[in-house]
C-alpha positions in Angstrom: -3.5 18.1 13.6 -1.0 15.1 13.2 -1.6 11.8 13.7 -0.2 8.3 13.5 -1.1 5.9 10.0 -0.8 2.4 10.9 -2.6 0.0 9.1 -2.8 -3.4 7.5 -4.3 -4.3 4.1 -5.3 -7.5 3.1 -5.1 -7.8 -0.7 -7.2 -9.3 -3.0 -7.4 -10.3 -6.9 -8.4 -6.8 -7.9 -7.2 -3.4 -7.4 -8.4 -1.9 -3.9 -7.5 1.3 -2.8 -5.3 1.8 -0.1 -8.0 3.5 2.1 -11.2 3.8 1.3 -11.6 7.7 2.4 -8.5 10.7 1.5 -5.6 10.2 3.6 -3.0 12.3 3.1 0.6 11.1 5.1 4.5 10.5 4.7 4.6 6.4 5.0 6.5 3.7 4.5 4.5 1.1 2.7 5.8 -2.6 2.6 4.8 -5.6 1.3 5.4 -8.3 4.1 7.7 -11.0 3.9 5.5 -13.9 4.2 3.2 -13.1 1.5 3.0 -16.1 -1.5 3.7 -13.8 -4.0 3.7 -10.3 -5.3 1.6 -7.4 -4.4 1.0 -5.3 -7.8 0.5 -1.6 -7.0 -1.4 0.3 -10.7 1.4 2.9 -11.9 0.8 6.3 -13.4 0.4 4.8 -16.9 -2.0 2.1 -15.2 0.5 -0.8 -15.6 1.0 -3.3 -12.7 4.6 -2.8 -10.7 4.9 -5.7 -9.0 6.3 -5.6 -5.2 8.4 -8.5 -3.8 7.3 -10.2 -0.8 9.6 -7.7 2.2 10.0 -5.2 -0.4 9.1 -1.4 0.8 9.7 2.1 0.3 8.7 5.5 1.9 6.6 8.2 0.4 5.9 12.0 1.2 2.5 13.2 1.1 0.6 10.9 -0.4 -3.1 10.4 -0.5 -3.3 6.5 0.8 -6.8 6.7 -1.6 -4.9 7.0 -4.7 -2.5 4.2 -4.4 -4.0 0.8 -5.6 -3.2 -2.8 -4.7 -3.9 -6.1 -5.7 -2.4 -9.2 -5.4 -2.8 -12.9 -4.4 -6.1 -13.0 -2.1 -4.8 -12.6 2.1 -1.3 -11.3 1.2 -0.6 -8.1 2.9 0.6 -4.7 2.9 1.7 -2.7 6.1 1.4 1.4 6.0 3.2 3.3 9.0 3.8 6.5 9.1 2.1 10.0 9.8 0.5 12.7 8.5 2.8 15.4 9.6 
């Protein structure tokens, strides 16, 4: 079955996942302009790799669960994609 991702997360001060339950998709996540700062995403070697405000990138296959986020409270990151 395929279906569409779209989401929104609101980030806060410590690291949340990017959904709560295994979601496996090719996305484009992006960090929206408007934010007040940074979104830090928790690399491979748990270091913080900070995302610019309108910064993005695309991903194939990736479980959405996985990927952590954290940032200044009420910033947000946009998901779109699928999981074809």
């Amino acid at each position: 079955m395929r279906n569409i991702i779209m989401r929104t997360v609101s980030v806060t001060a410590e690291y949340q996942p990017l959904s709560a339950v295994s979601l496996v998709g090719s996305v484009t996540i992006s960090t929206l302009p408007s934010n007040a700062g940074d979104v830090f995403f928790r690399g491979d070697d748990g270091s913080d790799v900070p995302h610019q405000p309108g910064e993005w990138y695309e991903y194939f296959s990736v479980d959405l669960s996985g990927i952590f986020v954290k940032g200044t409270p009420g910033d947000m990151v946009k998901i779109v994609g699928g999981t074809w």
